[in-house]
mmCIF file as Biopython writes it, N, C-alpha, C and O atoms, coordinates in Angstrom:
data_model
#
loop_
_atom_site.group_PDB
_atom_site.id
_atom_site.type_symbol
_atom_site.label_atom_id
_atom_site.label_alt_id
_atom_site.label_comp_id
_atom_site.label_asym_id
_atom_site.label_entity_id
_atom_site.label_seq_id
_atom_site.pdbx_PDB_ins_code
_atom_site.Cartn_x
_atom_site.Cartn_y
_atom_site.Cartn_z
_atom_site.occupancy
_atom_site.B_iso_or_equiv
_atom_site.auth_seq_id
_atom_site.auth_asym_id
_atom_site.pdbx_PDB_model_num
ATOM 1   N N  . UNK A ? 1  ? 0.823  -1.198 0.000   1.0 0.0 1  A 1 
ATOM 2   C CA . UNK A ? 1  ? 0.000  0.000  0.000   1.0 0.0 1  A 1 
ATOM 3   C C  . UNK A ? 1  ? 0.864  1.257  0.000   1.0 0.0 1  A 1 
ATOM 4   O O  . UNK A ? 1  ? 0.417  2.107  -0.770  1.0 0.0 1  A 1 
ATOM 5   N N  . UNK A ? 2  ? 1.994  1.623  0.657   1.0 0.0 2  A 1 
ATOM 6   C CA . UNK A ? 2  ? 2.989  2.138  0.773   1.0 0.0 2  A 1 
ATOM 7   C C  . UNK A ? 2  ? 3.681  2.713  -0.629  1.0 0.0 2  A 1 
ATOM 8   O O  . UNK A ? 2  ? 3.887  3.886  -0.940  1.0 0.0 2  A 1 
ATOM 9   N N  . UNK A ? 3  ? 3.967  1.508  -1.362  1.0 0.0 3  A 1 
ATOM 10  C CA . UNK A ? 3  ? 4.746  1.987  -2.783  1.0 0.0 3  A 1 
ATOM 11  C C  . UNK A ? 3  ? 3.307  2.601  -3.766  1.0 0.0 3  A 1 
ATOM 12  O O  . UNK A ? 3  ? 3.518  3.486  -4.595  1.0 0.0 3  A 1 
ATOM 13  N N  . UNK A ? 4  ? 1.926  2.057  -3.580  1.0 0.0 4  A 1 
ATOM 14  C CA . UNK A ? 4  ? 1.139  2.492  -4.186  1.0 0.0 4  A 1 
ATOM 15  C C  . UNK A ? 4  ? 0.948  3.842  -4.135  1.0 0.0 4  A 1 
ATOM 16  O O  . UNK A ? 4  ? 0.683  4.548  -5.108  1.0 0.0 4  A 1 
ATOM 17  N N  . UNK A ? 5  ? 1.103  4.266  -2.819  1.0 0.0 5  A 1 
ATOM 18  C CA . UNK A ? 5  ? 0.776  6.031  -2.170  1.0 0.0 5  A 1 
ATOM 19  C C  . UNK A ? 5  ? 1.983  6.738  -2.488  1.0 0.0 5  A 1 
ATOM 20  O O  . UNK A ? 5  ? 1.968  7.907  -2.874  1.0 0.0 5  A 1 
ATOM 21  N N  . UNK A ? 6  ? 2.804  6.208  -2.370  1.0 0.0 6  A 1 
ATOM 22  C CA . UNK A ? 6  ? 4.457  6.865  -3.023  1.0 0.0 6  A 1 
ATOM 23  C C  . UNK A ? 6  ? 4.243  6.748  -4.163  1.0 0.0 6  A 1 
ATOM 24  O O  . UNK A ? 6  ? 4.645  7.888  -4.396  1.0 0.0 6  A 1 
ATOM 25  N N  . UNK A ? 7  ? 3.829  6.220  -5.588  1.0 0.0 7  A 1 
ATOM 26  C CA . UNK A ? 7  ? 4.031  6.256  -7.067  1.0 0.0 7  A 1 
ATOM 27  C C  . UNK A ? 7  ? 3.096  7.028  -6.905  1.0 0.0 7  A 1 
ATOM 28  O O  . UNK A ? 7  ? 3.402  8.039  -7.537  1.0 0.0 7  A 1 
ATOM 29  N N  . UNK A ? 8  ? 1.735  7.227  -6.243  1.0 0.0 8  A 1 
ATOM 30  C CA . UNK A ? 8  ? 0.390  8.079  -6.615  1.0 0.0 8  A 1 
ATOM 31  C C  . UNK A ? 8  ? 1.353  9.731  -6.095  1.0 0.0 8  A 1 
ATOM 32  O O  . UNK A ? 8  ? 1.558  10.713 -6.809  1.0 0.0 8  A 1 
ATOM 33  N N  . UNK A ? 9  ? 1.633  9.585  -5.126  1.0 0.0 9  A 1 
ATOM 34  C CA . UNK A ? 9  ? 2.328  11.193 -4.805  1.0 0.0 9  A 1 
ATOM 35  C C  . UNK A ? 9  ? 3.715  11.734 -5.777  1.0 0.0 9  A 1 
ATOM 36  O O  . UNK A ? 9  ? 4.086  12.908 -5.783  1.0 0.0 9  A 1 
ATOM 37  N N  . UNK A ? 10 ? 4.288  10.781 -6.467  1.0 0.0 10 A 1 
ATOM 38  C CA . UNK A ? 10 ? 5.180  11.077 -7.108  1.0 0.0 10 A 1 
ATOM 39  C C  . UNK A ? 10 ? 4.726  11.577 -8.791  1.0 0.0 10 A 1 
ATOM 40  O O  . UNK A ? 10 ? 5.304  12.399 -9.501  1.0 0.0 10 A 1 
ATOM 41  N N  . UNK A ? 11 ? 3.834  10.984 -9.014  1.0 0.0 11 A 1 
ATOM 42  C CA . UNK A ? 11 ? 3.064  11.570 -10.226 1.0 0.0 11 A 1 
ATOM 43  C C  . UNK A ? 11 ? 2.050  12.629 -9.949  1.0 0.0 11 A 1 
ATOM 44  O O  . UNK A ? 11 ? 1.790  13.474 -10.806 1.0 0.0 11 A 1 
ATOM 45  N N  . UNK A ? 12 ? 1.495  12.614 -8.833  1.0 0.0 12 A 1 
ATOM 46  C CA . UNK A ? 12 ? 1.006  14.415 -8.431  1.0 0.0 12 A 1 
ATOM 47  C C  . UNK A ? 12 ? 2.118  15.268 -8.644  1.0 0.0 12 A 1 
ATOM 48  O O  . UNK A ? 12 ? 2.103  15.982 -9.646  1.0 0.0 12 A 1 
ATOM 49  N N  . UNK A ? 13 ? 3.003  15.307 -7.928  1.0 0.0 13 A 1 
ATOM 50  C CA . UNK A ? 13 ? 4.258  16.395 -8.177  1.0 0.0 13 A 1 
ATOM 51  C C  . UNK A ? 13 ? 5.124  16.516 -9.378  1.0 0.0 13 A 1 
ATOM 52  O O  . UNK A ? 13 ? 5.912  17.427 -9.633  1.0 0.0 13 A 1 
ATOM 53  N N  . UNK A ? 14 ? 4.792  15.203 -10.242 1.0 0.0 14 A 1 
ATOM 54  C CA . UNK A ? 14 ? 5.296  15.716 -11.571 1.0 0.0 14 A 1 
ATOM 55  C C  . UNK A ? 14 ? 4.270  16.453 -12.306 1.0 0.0 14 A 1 
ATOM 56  O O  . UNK A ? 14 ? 4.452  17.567 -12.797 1.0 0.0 14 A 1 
ATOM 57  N N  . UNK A ? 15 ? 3.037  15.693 -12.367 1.0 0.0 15 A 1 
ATOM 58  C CA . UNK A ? 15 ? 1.808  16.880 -12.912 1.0 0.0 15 A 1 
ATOM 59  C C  . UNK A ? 15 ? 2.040  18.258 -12.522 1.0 0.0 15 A 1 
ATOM 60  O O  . UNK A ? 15 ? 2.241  19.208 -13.279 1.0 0.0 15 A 1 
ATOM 61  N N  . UNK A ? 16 ? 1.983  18.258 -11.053 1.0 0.0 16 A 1 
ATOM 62  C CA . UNK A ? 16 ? 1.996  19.800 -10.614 1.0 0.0 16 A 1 
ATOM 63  C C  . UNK A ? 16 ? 3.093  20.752 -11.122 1.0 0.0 16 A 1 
ATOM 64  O O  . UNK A ? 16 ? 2.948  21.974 -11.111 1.0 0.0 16 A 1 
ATOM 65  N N  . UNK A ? 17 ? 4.427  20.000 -11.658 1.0 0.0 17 A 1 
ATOM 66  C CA . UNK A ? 17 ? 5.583  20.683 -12.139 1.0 0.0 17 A 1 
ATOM 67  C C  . UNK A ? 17 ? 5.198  20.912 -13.345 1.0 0.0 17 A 1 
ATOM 68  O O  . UNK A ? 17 ? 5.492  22.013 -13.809 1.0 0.0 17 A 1 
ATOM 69  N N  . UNK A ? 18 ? 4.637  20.203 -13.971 1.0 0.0 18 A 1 
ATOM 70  C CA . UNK A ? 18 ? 4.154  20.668 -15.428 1.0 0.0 18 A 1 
ATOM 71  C C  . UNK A ? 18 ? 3.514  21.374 -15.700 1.0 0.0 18 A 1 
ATOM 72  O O  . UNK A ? 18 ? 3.486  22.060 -16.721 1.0 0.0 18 A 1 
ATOM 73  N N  . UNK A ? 19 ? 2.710  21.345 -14.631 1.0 0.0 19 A 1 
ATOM 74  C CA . UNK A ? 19 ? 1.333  22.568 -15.122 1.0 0.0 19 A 1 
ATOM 75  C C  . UNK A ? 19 ? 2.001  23.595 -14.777 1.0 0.0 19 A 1 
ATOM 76  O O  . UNK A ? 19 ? 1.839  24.603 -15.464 1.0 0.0 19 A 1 
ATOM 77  N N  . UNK A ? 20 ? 2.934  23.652 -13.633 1.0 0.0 20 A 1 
ATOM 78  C CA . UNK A ? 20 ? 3.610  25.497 -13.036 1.0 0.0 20 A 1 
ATOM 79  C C  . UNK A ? 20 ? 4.368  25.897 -14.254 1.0 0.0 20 A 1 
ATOM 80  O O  . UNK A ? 20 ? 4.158  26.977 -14.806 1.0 0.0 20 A 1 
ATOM 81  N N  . UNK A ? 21 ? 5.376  24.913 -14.740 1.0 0.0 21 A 1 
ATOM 82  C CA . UNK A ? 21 ? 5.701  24.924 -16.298 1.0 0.0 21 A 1 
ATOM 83  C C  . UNK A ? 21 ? 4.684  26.114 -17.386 1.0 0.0 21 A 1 
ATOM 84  O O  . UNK A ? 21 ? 4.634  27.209 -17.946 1.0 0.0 21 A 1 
ATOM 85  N N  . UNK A ? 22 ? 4.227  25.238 -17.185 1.0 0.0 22 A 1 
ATOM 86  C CA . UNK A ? 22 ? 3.201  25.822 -18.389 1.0 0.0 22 A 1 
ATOM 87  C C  . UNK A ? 22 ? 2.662  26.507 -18.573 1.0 0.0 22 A 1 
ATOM 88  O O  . UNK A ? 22 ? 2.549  27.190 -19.590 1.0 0.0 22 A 1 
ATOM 89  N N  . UNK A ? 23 ? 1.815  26.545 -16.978 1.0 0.0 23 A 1 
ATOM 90  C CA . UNK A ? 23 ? 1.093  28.162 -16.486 1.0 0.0 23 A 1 
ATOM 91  C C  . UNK A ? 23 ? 2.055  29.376 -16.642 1.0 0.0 23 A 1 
ATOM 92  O O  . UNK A ? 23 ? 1.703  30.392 -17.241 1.0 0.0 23 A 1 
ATOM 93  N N  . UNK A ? 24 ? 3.276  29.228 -16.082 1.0 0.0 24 A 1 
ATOM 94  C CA . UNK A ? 24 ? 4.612  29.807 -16.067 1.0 0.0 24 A 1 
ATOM 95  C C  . UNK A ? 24 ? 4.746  30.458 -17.807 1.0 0.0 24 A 1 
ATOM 96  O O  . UNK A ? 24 ? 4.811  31.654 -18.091 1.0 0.0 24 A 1 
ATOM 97  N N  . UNK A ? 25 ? 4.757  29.545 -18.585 1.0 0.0 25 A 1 
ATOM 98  C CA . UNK A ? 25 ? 4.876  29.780 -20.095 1.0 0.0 25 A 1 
ATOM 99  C C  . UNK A ? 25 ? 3.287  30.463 -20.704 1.0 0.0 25 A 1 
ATOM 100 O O  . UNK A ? 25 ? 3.427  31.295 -21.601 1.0 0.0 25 A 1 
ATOM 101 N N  . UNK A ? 26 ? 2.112  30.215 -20.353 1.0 0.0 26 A 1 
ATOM 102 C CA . UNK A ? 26 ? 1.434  30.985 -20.410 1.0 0.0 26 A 1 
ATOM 103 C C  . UNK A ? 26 ? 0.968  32.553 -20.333 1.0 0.0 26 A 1 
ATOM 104 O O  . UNK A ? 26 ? 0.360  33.321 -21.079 1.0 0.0 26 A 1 
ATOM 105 N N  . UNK A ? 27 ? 1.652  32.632 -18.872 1.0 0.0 27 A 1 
ATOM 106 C CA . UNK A ? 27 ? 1.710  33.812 -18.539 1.0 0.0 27 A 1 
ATOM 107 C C  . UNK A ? 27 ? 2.543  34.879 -19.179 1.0 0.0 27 A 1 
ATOM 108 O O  . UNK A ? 27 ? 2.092  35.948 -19.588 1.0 0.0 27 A 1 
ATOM 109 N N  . UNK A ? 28 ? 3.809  34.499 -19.234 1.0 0.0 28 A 1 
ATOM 110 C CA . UNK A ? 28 ? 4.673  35.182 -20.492 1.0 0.0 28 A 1 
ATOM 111 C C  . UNK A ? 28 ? 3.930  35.144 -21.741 1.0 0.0 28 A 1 
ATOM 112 O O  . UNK A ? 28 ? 3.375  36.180 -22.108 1.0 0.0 28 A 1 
ATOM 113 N N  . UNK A ? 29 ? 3.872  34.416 -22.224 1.0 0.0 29 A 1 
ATOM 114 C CA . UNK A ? 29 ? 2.961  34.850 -23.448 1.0 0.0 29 A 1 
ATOM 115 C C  . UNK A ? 29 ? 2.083  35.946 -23.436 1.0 0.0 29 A 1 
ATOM 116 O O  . UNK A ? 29 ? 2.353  36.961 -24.078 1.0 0.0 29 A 1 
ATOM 117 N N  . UNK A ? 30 ? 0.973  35.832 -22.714 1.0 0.0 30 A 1 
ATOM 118 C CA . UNK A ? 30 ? 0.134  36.431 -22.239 1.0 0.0 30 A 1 
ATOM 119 C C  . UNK A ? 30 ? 0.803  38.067 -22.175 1.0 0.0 30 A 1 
ATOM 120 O O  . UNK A ? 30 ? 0.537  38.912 -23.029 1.0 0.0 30 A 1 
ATOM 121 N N  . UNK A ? 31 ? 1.486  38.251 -21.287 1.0 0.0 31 A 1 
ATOM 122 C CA . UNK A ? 31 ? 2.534  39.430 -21.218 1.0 0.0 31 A 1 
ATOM 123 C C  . UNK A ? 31 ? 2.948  40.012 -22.592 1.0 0.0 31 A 1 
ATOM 124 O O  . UNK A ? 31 ? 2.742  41.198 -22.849 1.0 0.0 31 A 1 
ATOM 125 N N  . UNK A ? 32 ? 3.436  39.305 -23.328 1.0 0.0 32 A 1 
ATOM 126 C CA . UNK A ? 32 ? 4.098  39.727 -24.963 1.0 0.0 32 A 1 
ATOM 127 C C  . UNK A ? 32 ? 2.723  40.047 -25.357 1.0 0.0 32 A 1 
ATOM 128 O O  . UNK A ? 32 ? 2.418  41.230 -25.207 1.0 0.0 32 A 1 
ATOM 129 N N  . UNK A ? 33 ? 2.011  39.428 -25.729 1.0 0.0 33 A 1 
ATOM 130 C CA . UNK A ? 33 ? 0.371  40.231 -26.434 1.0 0.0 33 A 1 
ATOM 131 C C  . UNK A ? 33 ? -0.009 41.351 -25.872 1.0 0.0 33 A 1 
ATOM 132 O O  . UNK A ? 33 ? -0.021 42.369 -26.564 1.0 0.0 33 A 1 
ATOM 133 N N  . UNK A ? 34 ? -0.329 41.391 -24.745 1.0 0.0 34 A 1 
ATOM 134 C CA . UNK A ? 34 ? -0.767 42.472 -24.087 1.0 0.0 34 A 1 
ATOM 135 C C  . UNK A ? 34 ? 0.196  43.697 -24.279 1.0 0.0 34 A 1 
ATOM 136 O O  . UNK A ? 34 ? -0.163 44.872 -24.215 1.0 0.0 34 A 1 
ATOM 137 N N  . UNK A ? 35 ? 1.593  43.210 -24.549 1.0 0.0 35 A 1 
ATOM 138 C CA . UNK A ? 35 ? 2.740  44.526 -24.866 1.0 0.0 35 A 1 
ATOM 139 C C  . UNK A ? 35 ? 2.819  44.719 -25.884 1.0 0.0 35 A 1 
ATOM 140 O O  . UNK A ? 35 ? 3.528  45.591 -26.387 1.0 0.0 35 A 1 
ATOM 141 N N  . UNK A ? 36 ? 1.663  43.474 -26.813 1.0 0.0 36 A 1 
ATOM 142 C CA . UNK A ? 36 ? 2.042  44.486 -28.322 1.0 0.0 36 A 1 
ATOM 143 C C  . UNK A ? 36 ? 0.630  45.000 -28.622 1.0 0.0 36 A 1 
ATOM 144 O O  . UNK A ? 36 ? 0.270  45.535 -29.670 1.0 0.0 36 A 1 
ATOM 145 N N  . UNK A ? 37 ? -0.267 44.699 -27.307 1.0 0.0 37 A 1 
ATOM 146 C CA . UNK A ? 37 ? -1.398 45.399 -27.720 1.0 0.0 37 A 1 
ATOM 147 C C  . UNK A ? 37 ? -2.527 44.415 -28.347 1.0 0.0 37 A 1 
ATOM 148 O O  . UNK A ? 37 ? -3.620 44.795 -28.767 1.0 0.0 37 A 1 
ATOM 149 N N  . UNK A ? 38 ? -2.091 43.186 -28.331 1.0 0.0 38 A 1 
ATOM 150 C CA . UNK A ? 38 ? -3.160 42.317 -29.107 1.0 0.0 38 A 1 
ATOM 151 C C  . UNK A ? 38 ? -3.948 41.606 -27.950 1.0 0.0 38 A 1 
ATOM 152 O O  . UNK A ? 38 ? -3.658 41.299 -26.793 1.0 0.0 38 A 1 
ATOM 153 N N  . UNK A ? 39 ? -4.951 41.483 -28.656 1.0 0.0 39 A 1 
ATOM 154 C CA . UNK A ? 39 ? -6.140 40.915 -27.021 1.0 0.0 39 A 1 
ATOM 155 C C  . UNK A ? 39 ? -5.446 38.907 -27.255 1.0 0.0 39 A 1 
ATOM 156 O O  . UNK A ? 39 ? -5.212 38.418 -28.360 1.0 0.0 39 A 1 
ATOM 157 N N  . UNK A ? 40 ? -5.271 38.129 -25.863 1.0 0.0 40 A 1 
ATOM 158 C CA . UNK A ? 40 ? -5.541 37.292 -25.603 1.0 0.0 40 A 1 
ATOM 159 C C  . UNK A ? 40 ? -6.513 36.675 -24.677 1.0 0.0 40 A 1 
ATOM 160 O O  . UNK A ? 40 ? -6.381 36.769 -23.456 1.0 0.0 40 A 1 
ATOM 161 N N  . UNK A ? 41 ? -7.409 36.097 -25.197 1.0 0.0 41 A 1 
ATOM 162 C CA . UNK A ? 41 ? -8.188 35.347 -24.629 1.0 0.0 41 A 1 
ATOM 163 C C  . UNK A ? 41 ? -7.949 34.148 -23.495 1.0 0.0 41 A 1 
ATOM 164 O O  . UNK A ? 41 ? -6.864 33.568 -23.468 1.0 0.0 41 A 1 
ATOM 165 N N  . UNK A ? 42 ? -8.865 33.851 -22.691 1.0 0.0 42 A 1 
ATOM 166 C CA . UNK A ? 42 ? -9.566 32.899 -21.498 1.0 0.0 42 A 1 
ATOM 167 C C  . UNK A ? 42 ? -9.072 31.399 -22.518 1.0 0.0 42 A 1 
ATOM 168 O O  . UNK A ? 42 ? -8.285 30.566 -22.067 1.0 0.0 42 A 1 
ATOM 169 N N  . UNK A ? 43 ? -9.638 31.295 -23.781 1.0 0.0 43 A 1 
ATOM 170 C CA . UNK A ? 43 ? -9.253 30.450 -24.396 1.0 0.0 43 A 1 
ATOM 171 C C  . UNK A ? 43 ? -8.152 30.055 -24.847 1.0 0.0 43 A 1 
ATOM 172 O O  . UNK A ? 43 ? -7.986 28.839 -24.759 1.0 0.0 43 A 1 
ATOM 173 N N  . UNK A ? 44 ? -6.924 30.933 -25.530 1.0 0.0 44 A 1 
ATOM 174 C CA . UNK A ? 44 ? -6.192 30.947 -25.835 1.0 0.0 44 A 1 
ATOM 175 C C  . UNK A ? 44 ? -5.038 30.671 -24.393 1.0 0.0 44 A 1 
ATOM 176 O O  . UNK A ? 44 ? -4.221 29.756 -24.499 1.0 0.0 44 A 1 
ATOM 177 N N  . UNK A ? 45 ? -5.060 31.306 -23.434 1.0 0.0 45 A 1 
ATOM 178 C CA . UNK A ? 45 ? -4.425 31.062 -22.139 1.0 0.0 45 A 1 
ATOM 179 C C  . UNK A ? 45 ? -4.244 29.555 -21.786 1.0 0.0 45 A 1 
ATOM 180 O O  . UNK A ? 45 ? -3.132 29.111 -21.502 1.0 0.0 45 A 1 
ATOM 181 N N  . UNK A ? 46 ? -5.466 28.707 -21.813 1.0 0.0 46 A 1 
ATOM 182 C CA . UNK A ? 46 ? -5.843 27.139 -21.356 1.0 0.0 46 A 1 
ATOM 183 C C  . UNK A ? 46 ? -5.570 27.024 -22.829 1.0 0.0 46 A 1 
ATOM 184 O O  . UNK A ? 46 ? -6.342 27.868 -23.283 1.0 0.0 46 A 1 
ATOM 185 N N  . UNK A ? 47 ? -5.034 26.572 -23.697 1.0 0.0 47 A 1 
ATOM 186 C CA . UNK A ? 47 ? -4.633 26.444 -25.124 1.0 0.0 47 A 1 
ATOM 187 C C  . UNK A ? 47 ? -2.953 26.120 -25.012 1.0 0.0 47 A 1 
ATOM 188 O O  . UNK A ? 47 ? -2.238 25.177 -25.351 1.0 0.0 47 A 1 
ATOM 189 N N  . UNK A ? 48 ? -2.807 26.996 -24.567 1.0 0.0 48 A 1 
ATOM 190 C CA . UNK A ? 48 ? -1.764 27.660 -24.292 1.0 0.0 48 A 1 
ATOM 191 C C  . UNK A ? 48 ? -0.803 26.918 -23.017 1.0 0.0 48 A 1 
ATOM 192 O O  . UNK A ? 48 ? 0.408  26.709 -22.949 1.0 0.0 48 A 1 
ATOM 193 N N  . UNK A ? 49 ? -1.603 26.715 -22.342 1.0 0.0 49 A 1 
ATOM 194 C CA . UNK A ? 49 ? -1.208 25.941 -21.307 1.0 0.0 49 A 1 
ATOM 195 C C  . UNK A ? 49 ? -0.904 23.857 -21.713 1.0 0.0 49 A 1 
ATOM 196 O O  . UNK A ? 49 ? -0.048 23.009 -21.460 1.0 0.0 49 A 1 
ATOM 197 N N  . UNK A ? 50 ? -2.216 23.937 -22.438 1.0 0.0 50 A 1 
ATOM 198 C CA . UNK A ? 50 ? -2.373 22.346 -23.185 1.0 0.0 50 A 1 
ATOM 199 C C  . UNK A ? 50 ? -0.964 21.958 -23.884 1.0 0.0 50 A 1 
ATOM 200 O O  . UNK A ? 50 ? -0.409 20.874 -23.708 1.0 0.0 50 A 1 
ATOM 201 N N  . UNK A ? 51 ? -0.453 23.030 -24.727 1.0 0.0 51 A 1 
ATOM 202 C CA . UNK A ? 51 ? 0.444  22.992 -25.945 1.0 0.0 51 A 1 
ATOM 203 C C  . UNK A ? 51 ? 1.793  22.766 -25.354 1.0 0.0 51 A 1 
ATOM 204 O O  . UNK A ? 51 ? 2.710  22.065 -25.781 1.0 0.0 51 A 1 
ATOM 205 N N  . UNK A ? 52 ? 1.712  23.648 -24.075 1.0 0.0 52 A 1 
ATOM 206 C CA . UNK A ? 52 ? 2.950  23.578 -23.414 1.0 0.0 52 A 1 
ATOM 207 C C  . UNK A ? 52 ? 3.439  22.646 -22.636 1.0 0.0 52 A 1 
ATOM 208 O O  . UNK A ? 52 ? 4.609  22.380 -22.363 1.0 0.0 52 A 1 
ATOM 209 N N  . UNK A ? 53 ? 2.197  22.046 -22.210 1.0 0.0 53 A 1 
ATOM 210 C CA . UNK A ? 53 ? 2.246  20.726 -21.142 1.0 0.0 53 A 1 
ATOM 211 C C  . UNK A ? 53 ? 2.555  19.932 -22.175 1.0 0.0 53 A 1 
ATOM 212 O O  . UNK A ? 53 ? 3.737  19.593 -22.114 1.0 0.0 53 A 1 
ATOM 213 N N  . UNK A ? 54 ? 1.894  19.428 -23.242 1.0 0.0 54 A 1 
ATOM 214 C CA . UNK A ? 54 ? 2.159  18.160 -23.854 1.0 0.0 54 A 1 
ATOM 215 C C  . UNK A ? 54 ? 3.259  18.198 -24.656 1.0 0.0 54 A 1 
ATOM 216 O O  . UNK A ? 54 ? 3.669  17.142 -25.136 1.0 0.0 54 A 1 
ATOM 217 N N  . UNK A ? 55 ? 4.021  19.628 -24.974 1.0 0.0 55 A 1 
ATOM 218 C CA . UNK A ? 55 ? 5.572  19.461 -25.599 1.0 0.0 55 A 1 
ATOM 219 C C  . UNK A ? 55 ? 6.337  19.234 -24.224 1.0 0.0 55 A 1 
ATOM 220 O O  . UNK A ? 55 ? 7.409  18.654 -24.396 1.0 0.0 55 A 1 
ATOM 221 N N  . UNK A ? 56 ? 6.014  19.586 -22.739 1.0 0.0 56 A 1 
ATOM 222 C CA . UNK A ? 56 ? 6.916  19.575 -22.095 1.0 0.0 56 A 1 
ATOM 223 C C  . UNK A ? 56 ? 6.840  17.563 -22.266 1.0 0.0 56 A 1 
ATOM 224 O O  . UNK A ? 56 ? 7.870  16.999 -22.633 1.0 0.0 56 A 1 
ATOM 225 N N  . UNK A ? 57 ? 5.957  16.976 -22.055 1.0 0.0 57 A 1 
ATOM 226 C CA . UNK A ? 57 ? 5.560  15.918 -21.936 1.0 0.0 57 A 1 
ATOM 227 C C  . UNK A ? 57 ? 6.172  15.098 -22.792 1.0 0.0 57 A 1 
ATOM 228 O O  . UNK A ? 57 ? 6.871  14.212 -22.302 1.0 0.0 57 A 1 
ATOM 229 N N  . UNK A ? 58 ? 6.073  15.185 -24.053 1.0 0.0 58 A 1 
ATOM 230 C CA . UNK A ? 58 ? 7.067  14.722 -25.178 1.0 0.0 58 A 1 
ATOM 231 C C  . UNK A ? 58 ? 8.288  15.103 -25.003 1.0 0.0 58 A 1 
ATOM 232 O O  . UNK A ? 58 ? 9.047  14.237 -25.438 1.0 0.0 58 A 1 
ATOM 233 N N  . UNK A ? 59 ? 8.877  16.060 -24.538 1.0 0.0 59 A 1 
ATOM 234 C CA . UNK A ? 59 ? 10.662 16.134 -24.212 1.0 0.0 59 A 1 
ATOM 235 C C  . UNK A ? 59 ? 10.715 15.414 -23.227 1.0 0.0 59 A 1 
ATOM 236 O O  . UNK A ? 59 ? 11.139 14.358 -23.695 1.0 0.0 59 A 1 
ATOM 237 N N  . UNK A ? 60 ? 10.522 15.222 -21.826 1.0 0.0 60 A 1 
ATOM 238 C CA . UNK A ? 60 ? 10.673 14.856 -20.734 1.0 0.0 60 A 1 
ATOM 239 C C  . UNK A ? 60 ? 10.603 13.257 -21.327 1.0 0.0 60 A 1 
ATOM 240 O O  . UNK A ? 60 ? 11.551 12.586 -20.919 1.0 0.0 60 A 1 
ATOM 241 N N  . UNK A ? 61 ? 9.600  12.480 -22.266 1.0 0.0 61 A 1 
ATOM 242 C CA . UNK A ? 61 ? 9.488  11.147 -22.115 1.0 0.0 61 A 1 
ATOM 243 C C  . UNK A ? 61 ? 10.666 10.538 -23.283 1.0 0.0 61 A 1 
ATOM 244 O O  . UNK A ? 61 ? 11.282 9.474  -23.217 1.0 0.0 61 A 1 
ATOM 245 N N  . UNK A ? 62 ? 10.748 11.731 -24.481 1.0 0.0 62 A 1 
ATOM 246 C CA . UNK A ? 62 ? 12.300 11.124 -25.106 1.0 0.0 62 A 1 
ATOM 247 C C  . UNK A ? 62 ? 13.516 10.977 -24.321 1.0 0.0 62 A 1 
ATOM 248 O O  . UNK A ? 62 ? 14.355 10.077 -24.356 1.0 0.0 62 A 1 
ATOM 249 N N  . UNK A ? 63 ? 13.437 12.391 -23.356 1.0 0.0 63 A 1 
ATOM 250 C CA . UNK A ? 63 ? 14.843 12.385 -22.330 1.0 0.0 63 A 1 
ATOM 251 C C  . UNK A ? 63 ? 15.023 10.705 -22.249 1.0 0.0 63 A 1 
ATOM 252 O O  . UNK A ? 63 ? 15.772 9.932  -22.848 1.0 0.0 63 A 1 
ATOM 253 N N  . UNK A ? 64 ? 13.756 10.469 -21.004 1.0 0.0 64 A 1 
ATOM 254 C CA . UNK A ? 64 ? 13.903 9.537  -19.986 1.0 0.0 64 A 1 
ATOM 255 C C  . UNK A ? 64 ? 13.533 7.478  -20.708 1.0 0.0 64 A 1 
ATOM 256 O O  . UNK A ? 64 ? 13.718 6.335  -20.288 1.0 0.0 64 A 1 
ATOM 257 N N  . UNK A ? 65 ? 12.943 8.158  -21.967 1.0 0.0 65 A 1 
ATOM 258 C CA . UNK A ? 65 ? 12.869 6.737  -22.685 1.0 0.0 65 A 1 
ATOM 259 C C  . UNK A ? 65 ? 14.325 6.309  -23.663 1.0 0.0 65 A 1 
ATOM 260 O O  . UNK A ? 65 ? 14.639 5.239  -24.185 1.0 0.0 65 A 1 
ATOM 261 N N  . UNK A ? 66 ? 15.103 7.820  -23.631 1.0 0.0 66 A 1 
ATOM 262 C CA . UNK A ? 66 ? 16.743 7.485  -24.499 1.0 0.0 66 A 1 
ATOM 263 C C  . UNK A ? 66 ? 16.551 7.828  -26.097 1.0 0.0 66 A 1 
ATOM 264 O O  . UNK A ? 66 ? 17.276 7.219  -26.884 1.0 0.0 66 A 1 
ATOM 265 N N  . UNK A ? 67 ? 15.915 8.466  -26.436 1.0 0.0 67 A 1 
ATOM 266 C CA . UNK A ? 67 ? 15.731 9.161  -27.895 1.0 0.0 67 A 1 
ATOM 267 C C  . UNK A ? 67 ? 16.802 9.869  -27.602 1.0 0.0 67 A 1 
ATOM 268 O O  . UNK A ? 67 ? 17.902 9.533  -28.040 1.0 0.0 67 A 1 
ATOM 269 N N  . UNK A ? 68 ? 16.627 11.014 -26.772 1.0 0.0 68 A 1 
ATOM 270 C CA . UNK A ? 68 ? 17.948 12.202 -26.783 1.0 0.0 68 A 1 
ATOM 271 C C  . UNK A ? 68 ? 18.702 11.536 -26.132 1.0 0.0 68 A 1 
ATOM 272 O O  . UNK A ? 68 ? 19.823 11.963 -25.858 1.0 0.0 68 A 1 
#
């Protein structure tokens, strides 16, 4: 039960690193539009966030599967 609650908490905190990731990369974005004056959207933000998680997701699994 032990290793079950340890693999379940160890994949919360990688999720959670990804999403701060991403939110993180969102927000900059977000910043550059707004400084050039172009509207970003509620949609585009969670878009934005998706795109970033699942490239972080694809680098992180070539790292650790030995592609790179």
């Amino acid at each position: 039960m032990e290793i079950i609650f340890g693999i379940l908490m160890l994949l919360l905190m990688g999720g959670a690193i990804v999403f701060f990731i991403s939110f993180v990369i969102a927000k900059i974005t977000k910043v550059i539009f707004h400084w050039r004056k172009q509207e970003f959207s509620s949609k585009q933000f969670w878009q934005t966030i998706a795109i970033a998680a699942l490239l972080i997701l694809i680098i992180s699994g070539m790292v650790c599967g030995g592609v790179l």
